[in-house]
C-alpha positions, -999 to 999 in steps of 0.1 A, spaced: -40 -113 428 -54 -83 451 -75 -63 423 -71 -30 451 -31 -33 440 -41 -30 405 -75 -6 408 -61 20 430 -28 31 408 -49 26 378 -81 53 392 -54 73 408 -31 78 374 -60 83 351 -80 103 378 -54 125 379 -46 128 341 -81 138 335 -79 164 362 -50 176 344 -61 176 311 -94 191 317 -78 219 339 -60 230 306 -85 237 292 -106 256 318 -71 274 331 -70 290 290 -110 289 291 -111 313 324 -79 334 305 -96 343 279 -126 352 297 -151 327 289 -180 314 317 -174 279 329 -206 263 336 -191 226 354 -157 209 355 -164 173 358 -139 143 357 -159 116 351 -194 108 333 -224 97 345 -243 100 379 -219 124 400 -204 110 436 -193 143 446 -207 178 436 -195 218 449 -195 250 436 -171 276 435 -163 312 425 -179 343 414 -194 323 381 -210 294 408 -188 263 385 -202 235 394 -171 212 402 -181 175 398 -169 141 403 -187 116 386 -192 75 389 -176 65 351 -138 78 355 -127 74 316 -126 109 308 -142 143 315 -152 176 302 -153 214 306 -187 225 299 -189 268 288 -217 290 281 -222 284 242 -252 300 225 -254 268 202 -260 246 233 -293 267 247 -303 299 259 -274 323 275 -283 351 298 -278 384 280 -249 395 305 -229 363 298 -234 362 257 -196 381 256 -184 353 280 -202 329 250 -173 299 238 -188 304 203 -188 343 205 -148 341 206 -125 344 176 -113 315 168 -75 318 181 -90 320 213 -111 286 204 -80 271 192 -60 280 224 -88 265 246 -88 233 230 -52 231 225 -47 238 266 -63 202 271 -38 178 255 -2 207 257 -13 202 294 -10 166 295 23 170 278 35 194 301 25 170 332 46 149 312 78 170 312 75 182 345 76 142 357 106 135 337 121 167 347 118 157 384 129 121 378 163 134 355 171 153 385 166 133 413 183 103 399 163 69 392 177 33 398 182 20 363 189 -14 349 228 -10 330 225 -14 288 246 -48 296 235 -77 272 234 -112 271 223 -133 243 194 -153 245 195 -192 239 185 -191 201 212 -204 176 202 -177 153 192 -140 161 200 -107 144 223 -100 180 244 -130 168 242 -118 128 260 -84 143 287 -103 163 275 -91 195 289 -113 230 276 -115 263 289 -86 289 291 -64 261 278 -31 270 260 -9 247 269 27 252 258 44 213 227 29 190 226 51 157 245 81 175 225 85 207 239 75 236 226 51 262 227 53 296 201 25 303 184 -6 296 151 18 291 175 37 266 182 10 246 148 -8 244 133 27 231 162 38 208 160 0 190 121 2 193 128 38 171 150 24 146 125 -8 142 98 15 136 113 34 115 128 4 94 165 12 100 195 -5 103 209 4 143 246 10 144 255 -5 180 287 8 202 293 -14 226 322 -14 248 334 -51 267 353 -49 303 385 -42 290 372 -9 277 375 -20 242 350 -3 218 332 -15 185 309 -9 164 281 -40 152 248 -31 128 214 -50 134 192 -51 103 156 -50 105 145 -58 75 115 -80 80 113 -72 117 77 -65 124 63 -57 160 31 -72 150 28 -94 184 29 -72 216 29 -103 234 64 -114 219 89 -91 237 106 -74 207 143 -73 222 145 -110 225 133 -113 190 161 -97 183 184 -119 205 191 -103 235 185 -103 270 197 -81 300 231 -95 312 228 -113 345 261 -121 365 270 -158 377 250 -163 409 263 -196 422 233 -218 436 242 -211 473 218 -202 498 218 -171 509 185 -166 531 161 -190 544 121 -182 549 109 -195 583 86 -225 571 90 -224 533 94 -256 515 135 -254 521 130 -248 557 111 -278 564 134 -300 543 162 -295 570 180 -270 545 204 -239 560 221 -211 549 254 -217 532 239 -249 516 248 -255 480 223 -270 456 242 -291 430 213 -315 416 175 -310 415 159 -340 398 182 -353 379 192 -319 363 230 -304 372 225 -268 389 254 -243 381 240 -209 390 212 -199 408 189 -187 373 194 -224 371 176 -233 401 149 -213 397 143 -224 362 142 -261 377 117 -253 400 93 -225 388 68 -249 370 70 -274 394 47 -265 422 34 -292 448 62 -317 425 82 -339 447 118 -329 437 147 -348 450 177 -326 458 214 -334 460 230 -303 488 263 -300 494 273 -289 535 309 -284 544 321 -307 519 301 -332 525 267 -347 498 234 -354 509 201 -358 494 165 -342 507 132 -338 488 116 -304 482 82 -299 474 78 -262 459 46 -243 470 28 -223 440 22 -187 444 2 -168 416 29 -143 399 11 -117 372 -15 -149 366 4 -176 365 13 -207 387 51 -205 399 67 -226 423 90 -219 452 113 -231 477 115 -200 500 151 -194 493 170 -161 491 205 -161 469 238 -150 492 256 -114 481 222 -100 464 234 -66 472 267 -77 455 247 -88 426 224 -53 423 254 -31 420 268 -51 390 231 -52 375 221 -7 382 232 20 382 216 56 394 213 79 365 211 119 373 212 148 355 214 185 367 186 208 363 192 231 332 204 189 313 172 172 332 147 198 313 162 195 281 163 156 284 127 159 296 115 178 264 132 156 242 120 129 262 85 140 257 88 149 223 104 113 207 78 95 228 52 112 211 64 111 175 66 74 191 34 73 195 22 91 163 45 61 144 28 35 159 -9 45 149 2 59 117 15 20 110 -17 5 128 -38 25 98 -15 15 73 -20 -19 85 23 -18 88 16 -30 127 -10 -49 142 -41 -34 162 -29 -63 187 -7 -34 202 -37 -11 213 -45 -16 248 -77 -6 268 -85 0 305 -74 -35 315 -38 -33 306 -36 -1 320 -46 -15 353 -25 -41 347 7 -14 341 -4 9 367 -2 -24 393 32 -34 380 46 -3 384 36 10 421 49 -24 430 82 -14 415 83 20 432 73 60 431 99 66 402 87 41 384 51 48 387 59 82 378 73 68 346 45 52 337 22 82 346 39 105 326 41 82 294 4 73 295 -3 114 299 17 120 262 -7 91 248 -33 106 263 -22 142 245 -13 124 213 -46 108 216 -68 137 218 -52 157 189 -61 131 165 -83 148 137 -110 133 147 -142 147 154 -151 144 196 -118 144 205 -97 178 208 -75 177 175 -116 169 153 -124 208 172 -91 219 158 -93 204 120 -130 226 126 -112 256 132 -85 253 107 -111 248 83 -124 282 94 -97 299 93 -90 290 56 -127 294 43 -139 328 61 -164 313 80 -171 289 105 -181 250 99 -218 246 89 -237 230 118 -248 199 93 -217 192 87 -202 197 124 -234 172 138 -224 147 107 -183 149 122 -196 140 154 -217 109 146 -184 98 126 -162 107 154 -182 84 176 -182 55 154 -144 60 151 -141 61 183 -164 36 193 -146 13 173 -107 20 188 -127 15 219 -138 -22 209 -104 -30 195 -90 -17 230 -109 -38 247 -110 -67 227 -72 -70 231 -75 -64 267 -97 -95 271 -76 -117 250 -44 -106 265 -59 -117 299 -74 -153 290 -44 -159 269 -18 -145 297 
């Protein structure tokens, strides 16, 4: 694994969320007419320092990248020049406080629309809501009657134009301990309706990929085991093989499509596998020794083959999905909104103890994500970016104190009372607030370090 394909998304994504979410709040600070001292994205020593403007802001970029700060004058911070005391954060009422706060995180949510909006509208290659069931004798998919082709075009009213889709709108109903009302439509164009109960189904292991717990798998059209494209000097090549060659046996094991030749040989790197091939009619037998390459962390082996038709095989499998402008910006806001009532959901269940703190991820998987992604491709990245900008919004307007929404719940307070928040009980928030978050911060990382010895 090259860590620079996995560190550079990863600094570049969360670099630039941090720029965004910190220029939110120094966009409304500057609107409202308050001094800003330094913009910094990062902590720590700075790398890179400048200053700027009439007010001299010192505009820094500092060694520790995992999150940032706007720093006004405040009279409650040390000793402010008699001309800027108006220009004071603390000297403005508190809607203005509120709407400088607030600017941080509604920033990061509307980085998050404006990504979708531009993916909605310039069309993204998406995998087609097609199923297959997986091997299990008994899964809710096979409870509901569903077959393989069918396509799933409705789930509980909304419609689904993708594999995403339906992975989110079943992720929804799970969370929300629903019963999904599937419409799924087969190639003759014939429609019906099947239900999948959930009761009992828990996402508890993130690990456990919660659509095959369920039963199903993207469909996958018969690929027939012939060889489509050789790689100069890969195991195949020096075993005398050619294109057009037909794979019928792999030790001992009959080979009917090509998933089933790569299931035959993925764990068996640097294994001496005899092969029966079939050429123009004719049978012959060759031995193939697969060479293992590192995938994601673990060992697979390979033969250096290609399958024949793959473009053939991509148009049954995707399908570009676009939208037009004014339908891309209202699929981006409700895109943005669901994820984040998503979100909300899934920590809400986490303190109920409803859902495991297994699903909270740190840095690591992040990184891990951010790699993953690039490698798939700008929209895809994109994708990623924007979701990981509404968690980071959703994040930061959690009432607790240190974070953005802990400020608000200080204000609201105000507003109700008359006066501001004593300064005991402020300095007491924030030592709690740091425990809290302190603690989410071990739990993220604790599951980041297991989820990588444990693969």
């Amino acid at each position: 694994m090259n860590l620079f394909e996995y560190l550079i998304p990863f600094v570049i994504a969360l670099g630039g969320l941090i720029f965004f979410h910190e220029l939110g709040h120094y966009a409304v600070a500057r609107w409202c007419g308050v001094k800003v001292v330094r913009f910094s994205v990062g902590f720590g020593r700075p790398l890179l320092r400048w200053t700027v403007g009439r007010d001299r802001t010192e505009w820094v970029l500092a060694i520790f990248p995992l999150g940032g700060y706007v720093k006004m004058v405040d009279e409650r911070e040390g000793e402010v020049a008699e001309e800027d005391r108006p220009r004071a954060f603390n000297r403005q009422s508190v809607w203005r406080r509120i709407a400088i706060v607030a600017a941080g995180p509604l920033a990061n949510f509307l980085l998050a629309i404006l990504v979708y909006w531009g993916l909605f509208s310039v069309g993204t290659e998406t995998l087609r809501p097609r199923i297959a069931l997986t091997e299990a004798s008994q899964s809710l998919a096979r409870d509901a009657g569903l077959n393989d082709g069918d396509t799933v075009v409705a789930i509980s009213g909304s419609a689904v134009k993708s594999w995403e889709d339906l992975r989110w709108l079943l992720l929804r109903e799970v969370l929300d301990g629903n019963r999904a009302e599937l419409v799924v439509r087969t190639d003759e164009r014939v429609e019906s309706r099947h239900t999948l109960d959930f009761d009992g189904v828990s996402i508890d292991d993130p690990q456990e990929d919660l659509i095959q717990r369920i039963g199903l798998r993207p469909w996958r059209p018969h690929i027939p085991p012939v060889i489509g494209r050789i790689l100069p000097d890969g195991a195949a090549d020096r075993a005398g093989l050619i294109e057009g060659d037909r794979l019928i046996e792999i030790d001992g094991e009959q080979i009917d499509s090509w998933e089933r030749l790569v299931m035959a040989v993925r764990d068996r790197a640097e294994d001496s596998l005899p092969v029966i091939v079939e050429r123009d009619g004719a049978r012959f037998e060759r031995v193939l020794i697969p060479e293992g390459t590192e995938v994601d962390g673990v060992r697979t082996g390979r033969i250096g083959i290609g399958a024949a038709d793959v473009e053939g095989v991509r148009e049954q499998m995707f399908d570009t999905v676009r939208y037009g402008p004014a339908e891309s910006f209202t699929r981006a806001l409700n895109k943005t909104w669901e994820t984040s009532v998503l979100t909300l959901k899934m920590i809400g269940r986490m303190v109920t103890g409803d859902v495991s703190w297994k699903n909270l991820s740190g840095p690591v998987t992040i990184a891990d994500y951010a790699g993953q992604t690039a490698r798939l491709g700008l929209a895809h990245y994109l994708a990623f970016v924007a979701l990981i900008s509404i968690s980071l919004g959703v994040l930061n307007l959690l009432p607790i104190p240190v974070l953005d929404g802990g400020h608000l719940l200080y204000y609201m307070i105000e507003i109700l009372k008359g006066s501001p928040v004593s300064e005991r009980a402020m300095q007491t928030g924030q030592q709690i607030g740091l425990v809290l978050l302190a603690m989410l911060m071990a739990f993220a990382f604790y599951n980041d370090i297991t989820r990588l010895f444990s693969g």
